[in-house]
N, C-alpha and C positions, 0 to 999 in steps of 0.2 A: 173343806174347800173354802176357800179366799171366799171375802164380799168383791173383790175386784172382780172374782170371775163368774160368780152370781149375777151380777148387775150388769155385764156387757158380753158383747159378743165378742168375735175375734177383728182385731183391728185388719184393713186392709190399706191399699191406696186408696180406692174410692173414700174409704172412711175421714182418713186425714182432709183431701180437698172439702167434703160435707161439713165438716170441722171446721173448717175456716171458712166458707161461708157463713155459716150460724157462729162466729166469732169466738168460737170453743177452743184455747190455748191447746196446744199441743206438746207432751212433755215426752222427753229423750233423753236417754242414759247408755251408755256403751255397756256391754259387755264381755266374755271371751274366754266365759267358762259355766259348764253345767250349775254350778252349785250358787254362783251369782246370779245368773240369768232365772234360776228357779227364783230367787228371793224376789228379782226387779220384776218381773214377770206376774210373781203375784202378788206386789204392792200394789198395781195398774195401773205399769209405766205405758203411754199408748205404742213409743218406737222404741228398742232395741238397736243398737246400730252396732253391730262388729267390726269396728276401727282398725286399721292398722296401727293405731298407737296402742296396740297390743307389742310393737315393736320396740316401744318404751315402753311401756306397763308390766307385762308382763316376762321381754327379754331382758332389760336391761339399757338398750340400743339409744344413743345420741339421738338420735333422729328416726323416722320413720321408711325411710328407704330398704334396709333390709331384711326387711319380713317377705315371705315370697307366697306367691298364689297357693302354693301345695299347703303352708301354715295357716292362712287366711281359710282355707277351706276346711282346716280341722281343729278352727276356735270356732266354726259357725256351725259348724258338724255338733258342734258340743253346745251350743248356743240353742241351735233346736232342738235338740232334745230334752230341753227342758221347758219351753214357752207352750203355754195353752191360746194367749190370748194376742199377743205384742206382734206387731208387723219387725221384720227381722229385717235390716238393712246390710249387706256386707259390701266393706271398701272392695273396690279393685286392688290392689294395691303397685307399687311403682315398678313399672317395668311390663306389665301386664297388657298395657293397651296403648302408652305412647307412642308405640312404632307404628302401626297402619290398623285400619277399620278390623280387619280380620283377625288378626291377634286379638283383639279388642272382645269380638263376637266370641271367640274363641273360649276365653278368658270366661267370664261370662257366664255361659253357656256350664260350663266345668262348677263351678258356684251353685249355679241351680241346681245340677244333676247330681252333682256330690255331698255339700253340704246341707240342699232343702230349701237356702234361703230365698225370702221373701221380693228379694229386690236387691241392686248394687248403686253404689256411689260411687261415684268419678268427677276429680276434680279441673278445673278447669273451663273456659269458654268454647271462643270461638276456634281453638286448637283442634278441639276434640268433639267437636260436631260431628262430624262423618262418624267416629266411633258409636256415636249416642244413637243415630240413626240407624245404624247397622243393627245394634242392641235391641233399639225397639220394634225394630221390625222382626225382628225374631220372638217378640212376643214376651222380652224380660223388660220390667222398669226399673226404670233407670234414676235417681236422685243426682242432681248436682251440688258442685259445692265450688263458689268464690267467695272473691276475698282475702284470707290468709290462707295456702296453700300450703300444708306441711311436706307435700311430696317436691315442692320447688321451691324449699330452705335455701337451698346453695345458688339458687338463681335470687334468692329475696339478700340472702346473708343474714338476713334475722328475722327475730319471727314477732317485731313489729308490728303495729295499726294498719294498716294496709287503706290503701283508697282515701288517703284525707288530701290529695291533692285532685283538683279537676278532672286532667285528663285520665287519670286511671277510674277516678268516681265514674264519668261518662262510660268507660268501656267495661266497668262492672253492670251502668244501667243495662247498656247495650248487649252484653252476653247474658245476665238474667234473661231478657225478654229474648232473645234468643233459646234458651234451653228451654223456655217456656212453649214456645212454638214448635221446638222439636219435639216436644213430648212428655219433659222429664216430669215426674209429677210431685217433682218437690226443689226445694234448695236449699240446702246449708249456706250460710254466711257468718263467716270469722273471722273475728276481731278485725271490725271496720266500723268507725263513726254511726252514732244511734241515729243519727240526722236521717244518713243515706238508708242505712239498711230499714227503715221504716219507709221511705220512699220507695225505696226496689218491693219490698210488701206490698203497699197500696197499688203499684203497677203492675201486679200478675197476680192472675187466680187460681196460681198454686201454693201451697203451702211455703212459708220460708222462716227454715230455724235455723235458732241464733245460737251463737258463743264469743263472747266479749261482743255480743251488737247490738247491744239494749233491749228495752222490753217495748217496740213498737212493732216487732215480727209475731210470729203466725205462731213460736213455741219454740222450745229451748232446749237445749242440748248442754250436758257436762260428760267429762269421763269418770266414771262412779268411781274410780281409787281416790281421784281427788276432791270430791266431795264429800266421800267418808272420811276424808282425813289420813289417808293412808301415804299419800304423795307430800310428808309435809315439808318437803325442801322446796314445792313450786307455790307461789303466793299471787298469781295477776289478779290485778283488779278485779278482772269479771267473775273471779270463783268465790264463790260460797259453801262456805265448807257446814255441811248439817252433823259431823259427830268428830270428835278427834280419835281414831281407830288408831292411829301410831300408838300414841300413848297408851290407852288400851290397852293391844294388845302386847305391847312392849313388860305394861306390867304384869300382864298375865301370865305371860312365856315366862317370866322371870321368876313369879311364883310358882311354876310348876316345879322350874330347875331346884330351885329352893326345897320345896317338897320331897322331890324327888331324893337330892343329897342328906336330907334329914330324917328320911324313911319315912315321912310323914303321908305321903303317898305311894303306895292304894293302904287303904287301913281296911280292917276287918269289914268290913261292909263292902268294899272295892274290891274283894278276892273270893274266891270257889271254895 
């Protein structure tokens, strides 16, 4: 058994806002598979988030649009079944809840039952209020996320700094402090100026993790392919890569093949 899972309990929501109270950084790492989420899990990552850029990560896919509820529910199906300790976040993903509160709850609702998970995220403000409310009265919480919104790419046209002009700064204050009042017990904020997103922090006493949005928020969030080093065609600013796994495993594969065409694998020790 892990010291991560000796030393702590199992994280919750409660946990995280207690956390940011007591000024205790909060660290976040996607996952969207049994055998990952076994490792992040018990390194003693506190969140787990099942992303729909399992839609690029994992398919292939431009953009994050089409991955569908029924996939999302069977990367987090796999997700839990491997965590002892991590609060498990899962996207809604696009299409699931834009259209009215009901689909929304629906959506939802199917996540909790099916896959297990801990909590859903959903992107957007003052849009998707009614949904968040439907959500939480049904007894699921809910995480928000503004800022840069991958689900509304083709509305942004690029996937750009978001919020360094005034009026969009004000209506990121103003929907923060909005999801805060509804409920949510968290928010993501992506790649938007250090200035603001440490602002929008200081004004609510919910948690708020970052990506590309400096280190003046509540705790931090990457997608573990590209911090391992596994995505190395994507390079922004705000990543930091902890190991280069391309390479790696590039030459590992390679020495198998190797091996393999030289009969140098399995040798007398590797065989019955």
């Amino acid at each position: 058994m892990s010291a991560a899972k000796n030393d702590y309990k199992r994280i919750t929501v409660k946990t995280l806002v207690d956390m940011k109270a007591k000024g205790e950084k909060i660290s976040m790492l996607t996952a969207y598979d049994y055998t990952m989420a076994k490792i992040v899990d018990g390194s003693g990552i506190d969140v787990i988030l099942v992303g729909d850029s399992a839609s690029n990560v994992m398919a292939g896919h431009e953009t994050t649009l089409p991955i569908t509820l029924d996939q999302m529910i069977y990367h987090a199906s796999a997700v839990i079944r491997a965590i002892d300790r991590a609060l498990v976040v899962v996207d809604l993903p696009f299409g699931s809840y834009q259209s009215d509160p009901k689909e929304a709850l629906r959506s939802a609702i199917r996540i909790m039952k099916e896959s297990g998970g801990h909590a859903v995220k959903m992107e957007g403000g003052q849009e998707v209020k009614e949904s968040i409310k439907r959500i939480l009265n049904a007894g699921i919480p809910v995480m928000g996320h503004l800022g840069l919104t991958p689900q509304s790419i083709y509305k942004f046209g690029t996937y750009t700094v978001r919020a360094k002009e005034e009026q969009e700064a004000q209506k990121l204050k103003q929907d923060a402090l909005m999801l805060e009042k509804a409920g949510c017990f968290g928010i993501v904020l992506e790649k938007i100026p250090a200035k603001l997103a440490q602002e929008v922090a200081e004004s609510v006493s919910i948690p708020v993790i970052g990506i590309g949005a400096g280190n003046g928020v509540d705790g931090q969030v990457l997608v573990l392919h590209d911090m391992l080093g596994m995505t190395h065609e994507f390079h922004p600013r705000f990543l930091r890569r902890y190991m280069n796994l391309y390479d790696d495993m590039t030459k590992a594969i390679s020495q198998y093949v190797t091996d393999v065409k030289s009969v140098d694998f399995p040798n007398e020790n590797e065989q019955y």
